[in-house]
C-alpha positions as CSV (number, residue, x, y, z in Angstrom):
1,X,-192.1,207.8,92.7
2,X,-190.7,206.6,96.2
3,X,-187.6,208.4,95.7
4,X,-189.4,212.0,94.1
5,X,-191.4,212.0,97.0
6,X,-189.1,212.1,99.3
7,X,-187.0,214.7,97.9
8,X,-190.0,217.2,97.5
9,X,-190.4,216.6,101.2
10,X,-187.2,217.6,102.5
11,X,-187.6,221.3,102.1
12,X,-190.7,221.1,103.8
13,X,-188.9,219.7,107.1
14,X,-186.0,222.4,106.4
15,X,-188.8,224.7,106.4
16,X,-190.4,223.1,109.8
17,X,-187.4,223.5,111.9
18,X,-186.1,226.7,110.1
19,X,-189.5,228.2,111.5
20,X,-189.6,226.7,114.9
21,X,-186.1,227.8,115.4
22,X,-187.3,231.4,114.4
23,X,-190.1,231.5,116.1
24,X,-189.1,229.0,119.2
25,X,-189.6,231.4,122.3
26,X,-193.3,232.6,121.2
27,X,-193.8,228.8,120.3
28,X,-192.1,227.8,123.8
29,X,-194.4,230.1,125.9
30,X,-197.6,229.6,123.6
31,X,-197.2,225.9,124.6
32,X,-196.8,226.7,128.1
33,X,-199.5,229.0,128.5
34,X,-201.9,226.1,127.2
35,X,-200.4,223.3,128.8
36,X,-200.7,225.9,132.3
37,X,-204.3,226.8,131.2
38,X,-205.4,223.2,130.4
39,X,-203.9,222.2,133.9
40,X,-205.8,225.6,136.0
41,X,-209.0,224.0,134.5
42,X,-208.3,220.5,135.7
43,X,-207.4,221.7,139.0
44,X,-210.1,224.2,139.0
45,X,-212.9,221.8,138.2
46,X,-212.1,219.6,141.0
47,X,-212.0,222.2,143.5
48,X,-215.4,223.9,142.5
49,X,-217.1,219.9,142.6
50,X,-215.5,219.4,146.3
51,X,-217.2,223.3,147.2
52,X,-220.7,221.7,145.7
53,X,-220.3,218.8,147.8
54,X,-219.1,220.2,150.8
55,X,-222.6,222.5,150.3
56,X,-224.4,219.6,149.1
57,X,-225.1,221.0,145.5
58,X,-225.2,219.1,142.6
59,X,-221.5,219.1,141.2
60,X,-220.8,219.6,137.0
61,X,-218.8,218.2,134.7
62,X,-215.4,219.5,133.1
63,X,-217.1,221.0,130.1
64,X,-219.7,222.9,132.0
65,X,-217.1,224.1,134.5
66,X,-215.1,225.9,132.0
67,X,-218.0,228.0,130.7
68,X,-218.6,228.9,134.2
69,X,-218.1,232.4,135.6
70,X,-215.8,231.0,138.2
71,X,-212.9,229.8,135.8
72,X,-213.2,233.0,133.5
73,X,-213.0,235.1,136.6
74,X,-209.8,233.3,137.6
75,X,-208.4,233.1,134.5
76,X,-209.7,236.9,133.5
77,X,-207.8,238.3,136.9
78,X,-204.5,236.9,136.2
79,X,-204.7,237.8,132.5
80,X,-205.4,241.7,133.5
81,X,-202.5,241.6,135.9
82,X,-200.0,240.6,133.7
83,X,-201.1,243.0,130.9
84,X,-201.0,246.1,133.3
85,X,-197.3,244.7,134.0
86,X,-196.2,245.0,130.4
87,X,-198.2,248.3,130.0
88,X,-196.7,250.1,133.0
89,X,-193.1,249.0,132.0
90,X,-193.1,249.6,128.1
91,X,-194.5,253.2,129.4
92,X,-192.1,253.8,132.4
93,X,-189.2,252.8,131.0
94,X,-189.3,255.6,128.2
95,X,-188.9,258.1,131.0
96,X,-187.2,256.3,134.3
97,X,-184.0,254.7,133.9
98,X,-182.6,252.5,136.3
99,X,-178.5,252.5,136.5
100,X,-176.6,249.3,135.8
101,X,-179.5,247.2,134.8
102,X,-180.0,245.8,131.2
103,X,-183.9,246.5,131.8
104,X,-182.9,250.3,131.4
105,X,-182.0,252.8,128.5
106,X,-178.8,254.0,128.7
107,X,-178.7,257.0,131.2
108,X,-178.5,259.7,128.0
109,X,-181.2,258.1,126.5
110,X,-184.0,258.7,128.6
111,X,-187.5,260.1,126.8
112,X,-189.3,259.2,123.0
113,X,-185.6,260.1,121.5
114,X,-185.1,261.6,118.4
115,X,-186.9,260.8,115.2
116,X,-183.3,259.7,113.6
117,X,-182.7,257.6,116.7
118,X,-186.0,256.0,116.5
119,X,-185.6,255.7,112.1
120,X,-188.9,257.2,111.0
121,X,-189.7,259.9,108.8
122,X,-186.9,261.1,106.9
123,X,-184.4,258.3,108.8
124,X,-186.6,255.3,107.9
125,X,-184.9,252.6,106.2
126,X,-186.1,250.8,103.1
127,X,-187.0,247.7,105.4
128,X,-188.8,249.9,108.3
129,X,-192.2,249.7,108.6
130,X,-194.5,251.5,106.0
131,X,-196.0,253.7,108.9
132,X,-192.6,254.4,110.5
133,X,-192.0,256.1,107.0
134,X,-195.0,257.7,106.6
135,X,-195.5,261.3,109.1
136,X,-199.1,262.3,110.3
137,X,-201.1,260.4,112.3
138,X,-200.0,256.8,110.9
139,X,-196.8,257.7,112.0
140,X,-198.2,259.0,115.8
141,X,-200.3,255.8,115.9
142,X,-197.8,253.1,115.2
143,X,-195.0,254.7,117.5
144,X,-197.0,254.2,120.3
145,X,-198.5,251.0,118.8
146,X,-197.3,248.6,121.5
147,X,-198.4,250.7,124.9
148,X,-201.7,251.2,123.0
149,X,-202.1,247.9,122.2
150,X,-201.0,246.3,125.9
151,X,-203.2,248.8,127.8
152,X,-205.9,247.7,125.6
153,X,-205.7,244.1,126.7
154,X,-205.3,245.0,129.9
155,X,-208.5,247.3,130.7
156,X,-210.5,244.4,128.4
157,X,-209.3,242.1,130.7
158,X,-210.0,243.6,133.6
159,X,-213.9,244.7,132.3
160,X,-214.0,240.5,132.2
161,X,-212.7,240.3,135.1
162,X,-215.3,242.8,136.6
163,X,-218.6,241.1,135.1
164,X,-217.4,237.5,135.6
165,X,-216.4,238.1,138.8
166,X,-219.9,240.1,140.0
167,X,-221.7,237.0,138.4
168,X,-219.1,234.7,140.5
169,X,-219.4,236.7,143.4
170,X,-223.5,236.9,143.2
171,X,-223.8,233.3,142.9
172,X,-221.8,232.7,146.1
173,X,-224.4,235.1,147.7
174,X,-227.1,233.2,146.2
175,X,-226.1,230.4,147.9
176,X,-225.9,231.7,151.2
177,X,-229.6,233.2,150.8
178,X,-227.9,236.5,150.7
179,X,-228.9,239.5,148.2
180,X,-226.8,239.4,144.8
181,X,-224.9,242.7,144.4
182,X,-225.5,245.0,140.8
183,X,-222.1,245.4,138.8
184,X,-221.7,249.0,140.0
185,X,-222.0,248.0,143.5
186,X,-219.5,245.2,143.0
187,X,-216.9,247.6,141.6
188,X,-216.5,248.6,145.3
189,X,-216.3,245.5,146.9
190,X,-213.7,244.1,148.6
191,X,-213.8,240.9,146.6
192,X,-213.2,242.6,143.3
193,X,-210.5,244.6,144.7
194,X,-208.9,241.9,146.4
195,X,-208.7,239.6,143.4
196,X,-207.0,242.8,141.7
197,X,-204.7,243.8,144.1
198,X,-203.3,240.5,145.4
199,X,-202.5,240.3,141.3
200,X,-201.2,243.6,141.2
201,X,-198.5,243.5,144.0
202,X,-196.9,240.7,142.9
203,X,-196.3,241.3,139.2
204,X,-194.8,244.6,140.5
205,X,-192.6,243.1,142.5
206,X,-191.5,240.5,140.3
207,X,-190.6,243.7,137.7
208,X,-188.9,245.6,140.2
209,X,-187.1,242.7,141.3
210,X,-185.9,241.8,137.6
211,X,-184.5,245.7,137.2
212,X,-182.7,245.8,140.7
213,X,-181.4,242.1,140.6
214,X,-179.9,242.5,137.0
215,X,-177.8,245.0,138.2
216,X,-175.7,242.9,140.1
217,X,-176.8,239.2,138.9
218,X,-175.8,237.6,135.3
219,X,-177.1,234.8,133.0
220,X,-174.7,234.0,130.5
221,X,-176.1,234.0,127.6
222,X,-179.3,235.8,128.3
223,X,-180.5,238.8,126.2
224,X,-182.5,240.0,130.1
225,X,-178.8,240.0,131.4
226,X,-175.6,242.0,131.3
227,X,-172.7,240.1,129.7
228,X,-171.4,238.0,133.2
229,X,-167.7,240.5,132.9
230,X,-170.1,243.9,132.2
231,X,-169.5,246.5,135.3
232,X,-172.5,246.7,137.8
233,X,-172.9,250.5,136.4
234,X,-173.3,249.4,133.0
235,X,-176.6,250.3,132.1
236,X,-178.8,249.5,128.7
237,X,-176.3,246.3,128.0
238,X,-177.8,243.3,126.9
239,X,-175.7,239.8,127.0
């Protein structure tokens, strides 16, 4: 029995680390992103108890602090930010090209391309997509599946970010026996639009960065990079 057992159990580890190999970036950086919001909450729960002391309010615990409009305003702000990022490059880069860097189409390349470049309709392959085969709207829909999808997150994100933040903001106000602001109002305040914008700025210059860098910088090894002996001109070239 000993002996059975453990040979129906080997395919079942094979099949473990054949899946975490597959799938071991999104496993890496869904790890990371919970280890990073787990720590943000720690952190974040400390810092709002020494503000309630240091105003001589009665401080919470860990569990209430994370249902608080506070943490989902900071959490909801850096989630927005991110997914405008994606949103703006997946839809830029169809159009603008950037010479010599591996975050570019090839120069020739630039706009939707053709539908036998792209393999739908006619040019799909048995193993492509049912929608990429099929023409009408499915077809329309799923080509632009990914922008749609991205910009989605991001304006969802950012309505959070809006009514968590106006609730954040209001109790602050509250505190200092000040008048709490309605949501409309605090869609032009300067604390929403300096929680945006300080989020905005530098996720556009860390993309910017990445495209001009790449030009002349290599990582061996790295699908973001140019093989390390690829010209500084070659563009669209992934290592």
């Amino acid at each position: 029995m000993t002996e059975r057992s453990s040979r129906t159990s080997r395919p079942r580890r094979r099949g473990l680390r054949g899946f975490v190999r597959d799938n071991g970036l999104g496993l890496f950086f869904i790890v990371t992103f919970v280890l990073a919001l787990v720590g943000q909450a720690i952190a974040g729960h400390a810092d709002f108890n020494n503000q309630m002391a240091t105003a001589q309010l009665q401080q919470v615990s860990f569990g209430e602090y994370v249902t608080t409009s506070d943490f989902a305003v900071d959490v909801s702000e850096n989630w927005q930010s991110e997914y405008l990022q994606f949103f703006l490059y997946i839809g830029v880069t169809v159009w603008l090209l950037q010479r010599g860097s591996p975050e570019s189409k090839e120069l020739h390349k630039g706009g939707i391309e053709s539908d036998e470049a792209q393999m739908v309709g006619a040019y799909a392959k048995e193993s492509s997509p049912k929608w990429a085969r099929v023409g009408g709207w499915r077809q329309a829909v799923y080509s632009h599946s990914l922008l749609l999808v991205m910009g989605s997150i991001f304006l969802l994100s950012w309505l959070v970010q809006s009514i968590t933040g106006v609730a954040a903001y209001n109790e602050q106000r509250l505190r200092e026996l000040q008048a709490p602001l309605s949501w409309a109002d605090y869609l032009g305040a300067a604390d929403f639009w300096n929680r945006t914008l300080q989020n905005w700025q530098s996720e556009l210059l860390a993309v910017a960065s990445m495209a001009v860098l790449s030009v002349y910088l290599r990582q061996r090894g790295s699908p973001e990079s140019k093989p390390v002996g690829a010209a500084h001109g070659a563009t669209g070239v992934e290592g």
